[in-house]
Structures are given as C-alpha cells and as structure tokens.
DRENDO-1510 file (C-alpha; in Angstrom, 1 decimal, always signed):
<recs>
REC; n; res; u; v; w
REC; 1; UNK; -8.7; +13.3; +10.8 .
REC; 2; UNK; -9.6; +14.8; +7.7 .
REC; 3; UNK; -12.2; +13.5; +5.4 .
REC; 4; UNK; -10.2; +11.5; +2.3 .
REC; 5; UNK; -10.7; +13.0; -1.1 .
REC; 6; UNK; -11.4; +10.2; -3.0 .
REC; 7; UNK; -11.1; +11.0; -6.9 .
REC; 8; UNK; -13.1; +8.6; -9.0 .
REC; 9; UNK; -10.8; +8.6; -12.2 .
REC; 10; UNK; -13.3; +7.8; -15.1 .
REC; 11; UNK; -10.0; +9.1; -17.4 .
REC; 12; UNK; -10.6; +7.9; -20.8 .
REC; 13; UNK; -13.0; +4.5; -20.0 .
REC; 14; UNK; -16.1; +6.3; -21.9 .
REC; 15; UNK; -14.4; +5.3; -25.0 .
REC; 16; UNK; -15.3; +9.0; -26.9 .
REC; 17; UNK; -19.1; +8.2; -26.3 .
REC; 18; UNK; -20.7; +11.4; -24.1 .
REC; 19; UNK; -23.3; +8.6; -23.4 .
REC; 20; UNK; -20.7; +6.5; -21.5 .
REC; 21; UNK; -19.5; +9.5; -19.8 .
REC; 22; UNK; -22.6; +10.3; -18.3 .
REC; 23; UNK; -23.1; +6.7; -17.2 .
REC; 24; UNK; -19.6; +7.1; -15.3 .
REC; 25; UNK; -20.8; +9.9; -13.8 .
REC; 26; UNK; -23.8; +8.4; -12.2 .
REC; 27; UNK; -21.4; +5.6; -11.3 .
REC; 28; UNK; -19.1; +7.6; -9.2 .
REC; 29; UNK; -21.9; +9.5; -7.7 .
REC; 30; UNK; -23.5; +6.5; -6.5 .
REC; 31; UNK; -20.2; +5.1; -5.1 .
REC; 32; UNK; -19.9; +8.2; -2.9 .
REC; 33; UNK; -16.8; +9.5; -4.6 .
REC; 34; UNK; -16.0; +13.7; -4.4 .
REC; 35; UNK; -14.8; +13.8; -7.7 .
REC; 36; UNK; -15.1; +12.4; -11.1 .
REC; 37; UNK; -12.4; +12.8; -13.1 .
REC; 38; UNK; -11.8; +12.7; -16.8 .
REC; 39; UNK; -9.1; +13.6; -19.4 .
REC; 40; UNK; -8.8; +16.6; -21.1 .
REC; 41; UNK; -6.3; +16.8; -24.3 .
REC; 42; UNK; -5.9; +17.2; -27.9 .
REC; 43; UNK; -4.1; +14.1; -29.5 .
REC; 44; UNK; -1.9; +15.8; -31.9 .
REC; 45; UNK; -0.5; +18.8; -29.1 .
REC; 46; UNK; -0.1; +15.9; -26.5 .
REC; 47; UNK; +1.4; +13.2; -28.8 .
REC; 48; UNK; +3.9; +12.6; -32.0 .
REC; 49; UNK; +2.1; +11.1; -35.0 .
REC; 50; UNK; +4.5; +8.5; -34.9 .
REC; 51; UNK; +4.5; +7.6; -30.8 .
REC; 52; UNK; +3.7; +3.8; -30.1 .
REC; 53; UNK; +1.7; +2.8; -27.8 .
REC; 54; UNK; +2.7; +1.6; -24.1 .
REC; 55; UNK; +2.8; -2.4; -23.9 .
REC; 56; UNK; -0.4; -2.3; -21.7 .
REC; 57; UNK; -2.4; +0.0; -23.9 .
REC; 58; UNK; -1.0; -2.5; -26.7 .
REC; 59; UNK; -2.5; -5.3; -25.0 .
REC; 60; UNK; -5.9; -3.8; -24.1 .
REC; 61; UNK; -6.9; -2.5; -27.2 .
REC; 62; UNK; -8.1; -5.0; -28.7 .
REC; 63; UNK; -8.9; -4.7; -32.5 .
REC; 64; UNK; -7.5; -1.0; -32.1 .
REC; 65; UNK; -4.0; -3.0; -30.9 .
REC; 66; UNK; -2.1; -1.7; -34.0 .
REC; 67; UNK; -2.9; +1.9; -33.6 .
REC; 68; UNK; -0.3; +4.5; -33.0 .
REC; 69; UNK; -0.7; +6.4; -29.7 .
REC; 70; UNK; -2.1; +9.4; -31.7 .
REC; 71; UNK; -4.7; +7.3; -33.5 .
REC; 72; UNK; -5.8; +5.7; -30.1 .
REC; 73; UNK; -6.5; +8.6; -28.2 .
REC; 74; UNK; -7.7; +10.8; -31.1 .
REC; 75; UNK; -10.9; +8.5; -31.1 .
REC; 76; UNK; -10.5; +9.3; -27.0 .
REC; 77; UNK; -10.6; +13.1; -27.5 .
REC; 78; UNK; -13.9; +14.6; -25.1 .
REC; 79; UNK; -14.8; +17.9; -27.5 .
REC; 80; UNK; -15.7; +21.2; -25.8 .
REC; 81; UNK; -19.4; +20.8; -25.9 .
REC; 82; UNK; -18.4; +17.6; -24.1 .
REC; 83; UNK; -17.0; +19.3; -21.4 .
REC; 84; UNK; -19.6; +21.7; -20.7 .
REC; 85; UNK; -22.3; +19.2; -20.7 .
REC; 86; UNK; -20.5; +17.3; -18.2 .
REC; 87; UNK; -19.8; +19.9; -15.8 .
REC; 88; UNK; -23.1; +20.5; -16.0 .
REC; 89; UNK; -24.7; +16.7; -15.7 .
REC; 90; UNK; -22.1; +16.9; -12.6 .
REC; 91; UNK; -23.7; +20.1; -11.2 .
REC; 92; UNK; -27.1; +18.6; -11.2 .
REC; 93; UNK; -26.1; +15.0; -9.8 .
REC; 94; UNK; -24.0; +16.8; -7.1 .
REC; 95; UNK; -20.8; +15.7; -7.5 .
REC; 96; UNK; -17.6; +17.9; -8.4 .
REC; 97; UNK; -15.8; +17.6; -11.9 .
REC; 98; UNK; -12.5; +17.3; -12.2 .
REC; 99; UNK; -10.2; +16.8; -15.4 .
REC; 100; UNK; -6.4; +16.1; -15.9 .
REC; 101; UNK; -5.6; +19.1; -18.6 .
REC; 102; UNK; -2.4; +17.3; -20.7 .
REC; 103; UNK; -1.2; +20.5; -22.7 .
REC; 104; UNK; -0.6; +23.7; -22.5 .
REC; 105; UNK; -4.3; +24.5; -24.5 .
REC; 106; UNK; -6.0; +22.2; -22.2 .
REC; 107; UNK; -4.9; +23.8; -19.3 .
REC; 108; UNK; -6.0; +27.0; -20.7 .
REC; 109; UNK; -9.3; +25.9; -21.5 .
REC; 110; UNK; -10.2; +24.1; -17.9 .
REC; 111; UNK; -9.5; +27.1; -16.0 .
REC; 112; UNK; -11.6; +29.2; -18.7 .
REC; 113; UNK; -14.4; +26.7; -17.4 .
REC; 114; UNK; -13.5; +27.8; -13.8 .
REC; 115; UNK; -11.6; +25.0; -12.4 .
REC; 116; UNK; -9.6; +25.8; -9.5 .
REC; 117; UNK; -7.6; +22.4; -9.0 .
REC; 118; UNK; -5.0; +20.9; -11.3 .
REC; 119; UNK; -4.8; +17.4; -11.1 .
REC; 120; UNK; -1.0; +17.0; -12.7 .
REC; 121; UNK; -0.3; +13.4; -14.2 .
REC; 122; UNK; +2.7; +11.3; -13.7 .
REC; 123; UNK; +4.1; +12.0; -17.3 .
REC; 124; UNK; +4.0; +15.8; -16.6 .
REC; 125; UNK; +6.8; +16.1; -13.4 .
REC; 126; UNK; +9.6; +16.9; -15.7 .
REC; 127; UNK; +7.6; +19.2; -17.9 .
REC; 128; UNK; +8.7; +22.2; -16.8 .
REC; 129; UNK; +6.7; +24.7; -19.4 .
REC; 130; UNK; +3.4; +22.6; -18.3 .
REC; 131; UNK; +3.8; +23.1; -14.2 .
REC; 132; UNK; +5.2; +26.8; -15.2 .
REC; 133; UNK; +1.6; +26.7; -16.9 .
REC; 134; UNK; -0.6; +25.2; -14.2 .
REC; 135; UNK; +1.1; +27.9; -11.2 .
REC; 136; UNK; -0.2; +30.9; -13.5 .
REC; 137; UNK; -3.9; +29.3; -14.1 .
REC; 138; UNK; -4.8; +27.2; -10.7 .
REC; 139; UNK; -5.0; +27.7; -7.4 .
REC; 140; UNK; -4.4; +24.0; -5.8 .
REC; 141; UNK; -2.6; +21.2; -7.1 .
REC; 142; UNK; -2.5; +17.2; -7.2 .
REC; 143; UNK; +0.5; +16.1; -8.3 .
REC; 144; UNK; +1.0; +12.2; -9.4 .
REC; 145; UNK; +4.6; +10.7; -9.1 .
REC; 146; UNK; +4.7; +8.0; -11.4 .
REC; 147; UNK; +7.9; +7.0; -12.7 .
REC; 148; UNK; +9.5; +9.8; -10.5 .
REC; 149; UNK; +12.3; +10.2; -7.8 .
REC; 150; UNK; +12.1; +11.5; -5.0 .
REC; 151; UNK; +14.9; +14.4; -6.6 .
REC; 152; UNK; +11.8; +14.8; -9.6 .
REC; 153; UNK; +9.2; +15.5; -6.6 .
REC; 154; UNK; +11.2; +18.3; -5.1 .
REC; 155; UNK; +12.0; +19.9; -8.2 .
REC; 156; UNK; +8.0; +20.0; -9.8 .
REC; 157; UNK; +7.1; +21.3; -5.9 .
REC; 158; UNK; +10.3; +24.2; -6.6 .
REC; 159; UNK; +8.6; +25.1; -9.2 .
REC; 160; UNK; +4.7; +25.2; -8.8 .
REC; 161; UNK; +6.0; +27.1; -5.4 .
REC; 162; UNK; +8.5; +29.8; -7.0 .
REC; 163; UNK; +5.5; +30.6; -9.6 .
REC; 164; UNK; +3.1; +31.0; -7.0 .
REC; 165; UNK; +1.4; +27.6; -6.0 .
REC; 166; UNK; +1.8; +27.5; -2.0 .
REC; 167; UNK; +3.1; +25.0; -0.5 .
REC; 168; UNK; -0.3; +24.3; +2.2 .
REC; 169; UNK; -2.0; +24.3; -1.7 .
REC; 170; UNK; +0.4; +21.1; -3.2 .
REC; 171; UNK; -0.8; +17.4; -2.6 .
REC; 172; UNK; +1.4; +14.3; -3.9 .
REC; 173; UNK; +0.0; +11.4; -4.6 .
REC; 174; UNK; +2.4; +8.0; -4.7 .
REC; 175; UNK; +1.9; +6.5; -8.5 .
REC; 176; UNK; +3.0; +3.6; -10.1 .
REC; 177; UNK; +2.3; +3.6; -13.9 .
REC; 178; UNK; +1.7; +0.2; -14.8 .
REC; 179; UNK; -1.2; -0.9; -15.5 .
REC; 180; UNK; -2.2; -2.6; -13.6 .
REC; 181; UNK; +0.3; -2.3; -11.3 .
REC; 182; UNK; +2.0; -6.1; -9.7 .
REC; 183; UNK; +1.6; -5.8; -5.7 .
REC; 184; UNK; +5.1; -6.4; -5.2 .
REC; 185; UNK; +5.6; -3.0; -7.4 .
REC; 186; UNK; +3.3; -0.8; -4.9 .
REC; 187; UNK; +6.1; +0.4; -2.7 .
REC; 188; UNK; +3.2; +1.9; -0.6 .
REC; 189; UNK; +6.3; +3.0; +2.4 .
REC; 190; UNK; +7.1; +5.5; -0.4 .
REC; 191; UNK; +4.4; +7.4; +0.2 .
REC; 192; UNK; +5.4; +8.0; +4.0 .
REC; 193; UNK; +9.0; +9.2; +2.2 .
REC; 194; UNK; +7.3; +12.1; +0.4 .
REC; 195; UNK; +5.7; +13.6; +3.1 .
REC; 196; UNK; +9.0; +12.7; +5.6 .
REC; 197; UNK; +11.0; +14.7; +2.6 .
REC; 198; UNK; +8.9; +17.5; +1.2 .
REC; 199; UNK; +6.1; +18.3; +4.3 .
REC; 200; UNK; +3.0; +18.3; +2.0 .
REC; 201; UNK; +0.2; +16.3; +2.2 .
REC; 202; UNK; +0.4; +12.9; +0.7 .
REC; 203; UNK; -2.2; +10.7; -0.8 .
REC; 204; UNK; -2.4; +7.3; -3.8 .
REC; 205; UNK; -3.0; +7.1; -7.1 .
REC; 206; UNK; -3.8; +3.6; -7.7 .
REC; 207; UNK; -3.4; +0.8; -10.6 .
REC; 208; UNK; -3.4; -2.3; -9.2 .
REC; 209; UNK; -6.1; -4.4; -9.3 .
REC; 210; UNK; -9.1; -4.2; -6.6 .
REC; 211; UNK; -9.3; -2.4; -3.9 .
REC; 212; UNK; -6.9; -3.5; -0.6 .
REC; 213; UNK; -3.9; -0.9; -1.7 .
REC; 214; UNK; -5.9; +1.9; -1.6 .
REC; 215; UNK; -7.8; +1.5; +1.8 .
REC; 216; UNK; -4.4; +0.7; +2.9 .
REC; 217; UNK; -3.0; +3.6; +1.6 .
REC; 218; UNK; -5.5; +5.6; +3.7 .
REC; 219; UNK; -4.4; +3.7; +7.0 .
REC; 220; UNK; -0.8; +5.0; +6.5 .
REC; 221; UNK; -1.7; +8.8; +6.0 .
REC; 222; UNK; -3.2; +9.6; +2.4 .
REC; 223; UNK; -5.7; +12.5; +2.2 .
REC; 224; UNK; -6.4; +11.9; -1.3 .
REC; 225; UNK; -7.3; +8.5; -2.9 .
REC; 226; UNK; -7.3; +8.4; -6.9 .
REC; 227; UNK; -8.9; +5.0; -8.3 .
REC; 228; UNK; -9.6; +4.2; -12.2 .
REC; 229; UNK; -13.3; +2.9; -12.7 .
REC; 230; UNK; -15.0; +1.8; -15.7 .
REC; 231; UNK; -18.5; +0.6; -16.7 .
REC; 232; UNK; -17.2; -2.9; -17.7 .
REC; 233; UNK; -14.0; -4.0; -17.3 .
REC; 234; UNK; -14.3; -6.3; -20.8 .
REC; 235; UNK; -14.6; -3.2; -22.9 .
REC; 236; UNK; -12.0; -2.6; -25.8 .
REC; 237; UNK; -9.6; +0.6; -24.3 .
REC; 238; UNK; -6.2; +1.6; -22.6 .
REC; 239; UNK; -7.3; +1.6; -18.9 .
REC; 240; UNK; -10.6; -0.8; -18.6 .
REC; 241; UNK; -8.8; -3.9; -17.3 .
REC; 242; UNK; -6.8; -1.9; -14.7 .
REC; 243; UNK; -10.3; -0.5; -13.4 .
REC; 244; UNK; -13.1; -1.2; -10.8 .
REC; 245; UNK; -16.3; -1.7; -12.1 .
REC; 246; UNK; -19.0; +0.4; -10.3 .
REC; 247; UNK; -19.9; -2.3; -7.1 .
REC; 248; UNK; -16.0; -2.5; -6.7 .
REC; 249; UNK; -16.0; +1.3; -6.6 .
REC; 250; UNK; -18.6; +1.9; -4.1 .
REC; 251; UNK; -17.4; -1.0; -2.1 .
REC; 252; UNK; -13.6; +0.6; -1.8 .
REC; 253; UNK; -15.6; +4.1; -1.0 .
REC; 254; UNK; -17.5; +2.8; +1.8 .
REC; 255; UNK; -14.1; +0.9; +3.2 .
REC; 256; UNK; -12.4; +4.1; +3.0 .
REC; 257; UNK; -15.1; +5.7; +5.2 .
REC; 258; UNK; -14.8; +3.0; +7.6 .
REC; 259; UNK; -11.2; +3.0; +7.7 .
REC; 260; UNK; -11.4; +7.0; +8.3 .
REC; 261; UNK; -13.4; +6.2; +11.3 .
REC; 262; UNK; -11.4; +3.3; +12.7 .
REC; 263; UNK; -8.3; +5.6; +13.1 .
REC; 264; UNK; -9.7; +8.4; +14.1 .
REC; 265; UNK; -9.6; +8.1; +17.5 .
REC; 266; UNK; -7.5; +9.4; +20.6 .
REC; 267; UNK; -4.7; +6.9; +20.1 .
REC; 268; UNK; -4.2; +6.5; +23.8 .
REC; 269; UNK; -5.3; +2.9; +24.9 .
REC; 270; UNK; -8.0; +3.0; +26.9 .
REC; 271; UNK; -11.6; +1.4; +26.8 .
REC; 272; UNK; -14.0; +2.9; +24.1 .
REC; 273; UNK; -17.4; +4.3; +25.3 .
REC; 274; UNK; -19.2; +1.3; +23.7 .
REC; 275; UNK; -16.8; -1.6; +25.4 .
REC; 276; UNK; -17.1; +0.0; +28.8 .
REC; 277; UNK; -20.5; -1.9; +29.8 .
REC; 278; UNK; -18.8; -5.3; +28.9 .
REC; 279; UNK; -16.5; -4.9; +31.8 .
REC; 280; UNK; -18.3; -6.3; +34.1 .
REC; 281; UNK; -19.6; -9.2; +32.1 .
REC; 282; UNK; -15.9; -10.2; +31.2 .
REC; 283; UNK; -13.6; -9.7; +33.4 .
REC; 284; UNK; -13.9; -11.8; +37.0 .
REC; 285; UNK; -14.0; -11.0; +40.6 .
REC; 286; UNK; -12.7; -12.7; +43.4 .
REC; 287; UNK; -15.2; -15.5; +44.7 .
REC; 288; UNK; -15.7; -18.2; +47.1 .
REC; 289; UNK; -15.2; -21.7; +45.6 .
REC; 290; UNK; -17.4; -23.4; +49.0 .
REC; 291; UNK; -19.0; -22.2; +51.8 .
REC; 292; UNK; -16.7; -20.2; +54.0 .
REC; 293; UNK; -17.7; -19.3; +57.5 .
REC; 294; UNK; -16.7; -16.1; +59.6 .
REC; 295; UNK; -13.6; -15.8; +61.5 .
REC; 296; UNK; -12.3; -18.6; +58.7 .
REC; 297; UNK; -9.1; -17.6; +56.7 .
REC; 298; UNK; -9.4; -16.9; +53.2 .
REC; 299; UNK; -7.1; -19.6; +50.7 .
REC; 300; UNK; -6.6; -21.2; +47.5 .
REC; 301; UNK; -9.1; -23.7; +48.7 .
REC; 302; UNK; -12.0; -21.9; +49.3 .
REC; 303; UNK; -11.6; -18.8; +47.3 .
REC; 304; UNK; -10.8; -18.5; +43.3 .
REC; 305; UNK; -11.5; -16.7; +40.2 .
REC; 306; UNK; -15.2; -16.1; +38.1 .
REC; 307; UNK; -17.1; -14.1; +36.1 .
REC; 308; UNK; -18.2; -11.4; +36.7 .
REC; 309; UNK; -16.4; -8.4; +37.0 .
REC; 310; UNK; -18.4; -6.5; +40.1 .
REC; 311; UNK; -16.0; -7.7; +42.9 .
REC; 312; UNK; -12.6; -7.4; +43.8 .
REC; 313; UNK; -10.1; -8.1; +41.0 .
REC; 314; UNK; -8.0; -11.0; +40.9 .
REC; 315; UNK; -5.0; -8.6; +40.6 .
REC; 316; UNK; -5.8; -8.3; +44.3 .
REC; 317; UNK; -5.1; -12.1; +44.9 .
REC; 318; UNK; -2.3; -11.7; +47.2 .
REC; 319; UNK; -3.8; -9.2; +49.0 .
REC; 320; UNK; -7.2; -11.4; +50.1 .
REC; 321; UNK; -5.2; -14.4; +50.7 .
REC; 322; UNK; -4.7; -14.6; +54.2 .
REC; 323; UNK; -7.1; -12.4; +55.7 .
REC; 324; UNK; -9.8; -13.4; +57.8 .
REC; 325; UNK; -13.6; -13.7; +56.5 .
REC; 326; UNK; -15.9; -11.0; +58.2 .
REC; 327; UNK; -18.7; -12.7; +57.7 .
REC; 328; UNK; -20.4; -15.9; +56.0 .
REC; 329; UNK; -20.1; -16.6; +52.6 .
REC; 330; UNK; -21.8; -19.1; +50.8 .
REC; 331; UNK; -20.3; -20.5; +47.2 .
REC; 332; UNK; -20.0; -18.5; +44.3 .
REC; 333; UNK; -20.4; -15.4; +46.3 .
REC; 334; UNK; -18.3; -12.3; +45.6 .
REC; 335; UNK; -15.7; -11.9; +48.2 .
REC; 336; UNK; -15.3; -8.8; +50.2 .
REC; 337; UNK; -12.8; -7.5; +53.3 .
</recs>
C-alpha cells in the first residue's frame, strides 16, 4: 500500500510566539510526521470585526473568552518573516512545511513561497472565488469536508477540476468540525462514501480526542492522516484541548506505521513466512497411544492424536483406521502405512 501522509496540524497552537512554532516543529519532526502544518491568514480579510467566536473557541480561551473572532486570531496572525523562518527551520530539521492559506492574499503569498499543495479547510468548500483561486496557484490539493454533503464534495472537486486541478491531483479528507469531536459524531463509514462517490483518494482529518480514530481511519483506506498537536494541551487558545501533546503524537505516528504494515499483505489466507516453522510444533500427527505390534490393526484404542505435527494428519483419521500395522510401534510413536 502506499505510505500514509500524515499531516501534523500545529494550526494556530503556537499562540503568535515564533518561539512556540519552532518548538512544534521539532515536535512533529520527532513524531515522524511528513508535514507540519500551520495557518496562514490575515484576521481582518478572513473575518468580520463583528464575527463571534465558535462555542468551543469560547470555551478554550480562557481569559481571551470575550474576544470577537477578529480579536482572537489577530493576536494568532504568523507575519511574513514568520513564514520564511519557518520554512527554513523546516528545511534544516527535514521535514516539509505546509500551511492552510484562508484568503485570497494568503493563497497568493504561499505559492510566491513555492508551495505546490493546497491544503483547503472545511469552511472553504462553498467558497467558490477561493477554490477558483487555489486551481490557478497550486498544483495538488487536500481538501477537508467538514460540515459538508456529499452534493458540497462534488461540486468543490467540479470546480478545482474545470480550472485545472486534475482529478489523480485531488485528495478528500472526512472532517468533523467540532472540537473535539464526540465518537459517536465520527461517522468514519463516510469516508468509504467519498471515495465510493467521487473516485479520489480519501483520507481523515481528525478532532476527536486521542489517537484510536485516526489509526482506524487508516485500516479502512485513508492515504492522508491530519491530527492537531500542541505543546501542552492546558495552554489558553482555540484548538489546544482538542490536540495531542507531542508523546501522543509520536505514539499515533508509530501505530500508523504499524497498521500500514499489518494490511499490507497479499490478502489471500495462507501461512506467513514467519508462522510457517511453528507448524510442526502445533499442529499433531497421528500416534500410537500403546504398543502396537505388526500385522495388528490400527483403532481408537491404540492409536490417537499428539503433538507434533511431522506425521500424518489427523484429517487422515479415517483413512489409518482399519489398516494393518507394517511393522512395530512402540507408544507415542508417529504412525505410518
């Protein structure tokens, strides 16, 4: 199978300090992630002065609870210099940066920086200036489906693919915007239903809380893995208590791996390479119970079933019973004929 793209969504959870950012990028490199992924917007071209914020972000603000949406993610806002010193921190750790452009400007500027991929958020589907936007500038595109239909999906794919996206260059990940999101809320079948529907690759973008979705997610097909992480999950912000902190990140990496392995095999059932040397230790042979002399007729009294498995097979039962002994045996024997 191929290799999961797993996406280590760092977002907004260094809190306008370049300092944290840098700290989230070690994190996701040490975690074995491809990406890390952060935000890239200007409050007052994303948001109305006067927006509210969501219920969640309400909730995990703490002292900053009363602030308007613009307020909260003005103090949020990664400047230009920003960005260029963290593609390059990522360049010399090794792993690839990635940013969720959320206007028209930010779009712009990430593919001035030479980013290829679009990572489209949820609140984006039914924008159709923005996808418009993102065909012209990038070459590949993750698309998140939070809040959206299955009629929403089909419609952003119509148009990233009539202004030049194609189709083999479109991944959709499965969202749920709450955050976190309740289990019983995941719907994780729906992921199966976008690939069924539209033929493109399919992958998760996940909310809930821990890490068993996710590697799940990657059992029933996803390529691509999306998973907040933060540096501590008791920090003051929007996203913090819906993320992983860094041993919770790696952790749901290496599982991943694992799981990438454990289903990558032939799918016939058959015995694996390694299990083949334990046949003969476990399964049983055909044996003799008590002495049995020649000439004397094999029965269920002097022949039965034992470890191990380097004589004939007890599926050959009916086949032994009756038949005469060739020679002596003495108990515990292997049988032959």
């Amino acid at each position: 199978m191929k290799r999961t793209l797993i996406i280590a969504e760092a977002g907004v959870n260094h809190n306008g300090d370049i300092n944290n950012a840098f700290k989230l990028v070690d994190a996701a490199f040490e975690a074995g992630a491809d990406y890390v992924k952060f935000q890239t917007f200007k409050a007052g071209e994303l948001v109305a002065k006067s927006a509210r914020q969501a219920e969640y972000q309400m909730k995990n603000m703490g002292e900053q609870e009363n602030d308007s949406q613009f307020e909260m993610l003005k103090k949020l806002e990664l400047s230009e210099e920003d960005h260029e010193k963290l593609i390059e921190y990522c360049n010399k750790k090794g792993i690839a940066f990635l940013s969720t452009g959320f206007d028209l400007e930010s779009l712009q500027y990430l593919a001035d920086l030479g980013i290829t991929l679009a990572k489209i958020p949820s609140g984006e589907i039914t924008n159709l200036p923005y996808l418009r936007k993102v065909a012209a500038l990038f070459k590949e595109v993750i698309l998140s489906t939070g809040m959206a239909t299955i009629e929403d999906i089909k419609a952003a794919i119509d148009v990233l693919v009539d202004n030049g996206i194609g189709i083999q260059h479109i991944r959709i990940l499965h969202c749920n915007t709450e955050y976190p999101t309740p289990m019983k809320d995941v719907n994780l079948k729906a992921m199966q239903h976008i690939r069924v529907v539209t033929g493109v690759e399919i992958g998760y973008s996940d909310h809930t809380e821990g890490i068993e979705v996710p590697i799940a997610a990657v059992a029933l097909g996803a390529t691509v893995i999306e998973k907040h992480f933060t540096l501590d999950r008791t920090m003051d912000g929007p996203d913090h208590k819906a993320s992983l902190e860094p041993l919770q990140l790696k952790e749901m990496v290496s599982a991943i791996r694992n799981i990438e392995l454990a289903i990558a095999g032939s799918g016939y059932k058959e015995p694996s390479a390694s299990e083949k040397k334990n046949m003969a230790v476990v399964r049983k042979s055909i044996i003799a119970v008590k002495p049995i002399q020649k000439g004397e007729e094999f029965t269920t009294e002097n022949i039965g079933v034992k470890r191990p498995g380097t004589g004939i097979s007890p599926m050959k039962w009916d086949d032994v019973l009756g038949t005469i002994a060739g020679r002596n045996f003495q108990e515990d024997e292997l049988i032959e004929i």
